[in-house]
C-alpha positions in Angstrom: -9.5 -3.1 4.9 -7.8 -6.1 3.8 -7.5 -5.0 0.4 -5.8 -1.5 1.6 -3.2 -3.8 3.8 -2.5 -6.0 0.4 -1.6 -2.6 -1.0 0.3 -1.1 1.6 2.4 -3.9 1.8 2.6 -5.0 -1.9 4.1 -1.1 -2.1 6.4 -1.1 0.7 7.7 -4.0 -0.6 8.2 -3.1 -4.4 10.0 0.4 -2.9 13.3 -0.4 -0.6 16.3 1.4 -0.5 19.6 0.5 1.1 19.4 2.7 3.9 16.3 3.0 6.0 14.9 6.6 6.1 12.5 8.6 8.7 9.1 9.7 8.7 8.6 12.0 11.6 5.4 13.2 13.4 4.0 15.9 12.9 2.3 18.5 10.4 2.8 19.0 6.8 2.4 20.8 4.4 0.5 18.9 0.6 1.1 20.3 -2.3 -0.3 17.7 -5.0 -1.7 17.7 -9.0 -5.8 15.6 -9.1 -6.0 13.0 -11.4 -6.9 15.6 -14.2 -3.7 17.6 -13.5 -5.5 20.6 -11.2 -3.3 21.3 -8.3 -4.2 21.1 -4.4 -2.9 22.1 -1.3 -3.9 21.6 2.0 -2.1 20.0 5.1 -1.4 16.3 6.4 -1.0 15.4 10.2 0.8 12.4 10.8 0.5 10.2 14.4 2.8 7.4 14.9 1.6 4.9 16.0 4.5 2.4 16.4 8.4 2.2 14.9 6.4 1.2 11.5 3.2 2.5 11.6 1.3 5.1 11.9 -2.3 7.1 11.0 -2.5 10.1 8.4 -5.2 12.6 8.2 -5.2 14.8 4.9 -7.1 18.3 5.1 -7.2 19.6 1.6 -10.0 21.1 -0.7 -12.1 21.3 1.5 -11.9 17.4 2.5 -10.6 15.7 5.2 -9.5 12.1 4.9 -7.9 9.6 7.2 -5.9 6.4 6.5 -3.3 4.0 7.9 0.5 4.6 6.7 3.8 2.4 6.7 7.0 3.5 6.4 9.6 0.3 4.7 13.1 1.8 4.0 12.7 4.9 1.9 9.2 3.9 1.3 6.2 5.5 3.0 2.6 3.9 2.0 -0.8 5.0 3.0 -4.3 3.9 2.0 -7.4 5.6 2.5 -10.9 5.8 2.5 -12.5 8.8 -0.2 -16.5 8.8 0.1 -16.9 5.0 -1.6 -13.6 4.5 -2.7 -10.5 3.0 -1.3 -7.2 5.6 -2.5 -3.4 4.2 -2.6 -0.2 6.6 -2.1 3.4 5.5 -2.0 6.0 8.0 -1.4 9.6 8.6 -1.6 11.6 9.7 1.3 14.1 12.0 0.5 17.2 12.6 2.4 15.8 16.5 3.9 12.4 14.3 5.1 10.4 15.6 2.0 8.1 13.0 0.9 7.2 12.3 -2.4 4.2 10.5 -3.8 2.2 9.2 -6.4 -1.3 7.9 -5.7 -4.5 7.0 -6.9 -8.1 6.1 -6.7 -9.8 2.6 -6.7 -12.5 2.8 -10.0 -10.0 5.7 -11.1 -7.7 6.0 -14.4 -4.1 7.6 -13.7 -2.9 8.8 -11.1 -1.9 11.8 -8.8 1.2 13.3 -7.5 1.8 15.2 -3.9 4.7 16.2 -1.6 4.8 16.3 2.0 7.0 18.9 3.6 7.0 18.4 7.6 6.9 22.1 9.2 9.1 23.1 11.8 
């Protein structure tokens, strides 16, 4: 756990913008490439949990996942927990709320992409 927190905020910190964006609650849609380039969709449900925090759970594939998740100006981090492995995703908020990521996979080369698109 104390490495995903190194990672979140190592992230959060690398990513800041000038003006402080908005994650909101709720559930979205994922629309993402694997780490070989295969696409996946699936859903996301985000909780908040305080003005900075917050818990994720990822349904896609077939697999459900659950992590922590920050949100640091136009940053948004989450890590996770895959089976044995410990996953890292840092998106972009974009002005219209979209979130844009890239993550990967501890013991993993490269990395994956995925947007978040809340639904209304």
């Amino acid at each position: 756990m104390k490495i995903i927190l190194a990672g979140l905020l190592l992230a959060a910190g690398l990513c800041s913008g000038a003006a402080a964006q908005t994650v909101r609650e709720g559930t979205y849609d994922v629309a993402g490439t694997n780490l070989d380039g295969s696409p996946y969709e699936g859903t996301a449900v985000i909780s908040l949990t305080s003005e900075t925090t917050c818990s994720i759970e990822w349904s896609t594939g077939g697999t459900t996942s659950q992590g922590i998740c920050m949100l640091h100006d136009n940053a948004f981090a989450a890590g996770y927990v895959l089976g044995a492995n410990v996953g890292l995703i840092v998106y972009e908020v974009k002005d219209n709320g979209v979130l844009d990521g890239v993550w990967t996979i501890s013991g993993e080369d490269g990395a994956g992409t995925e947007v978040l698109t809340r639904r209304n």
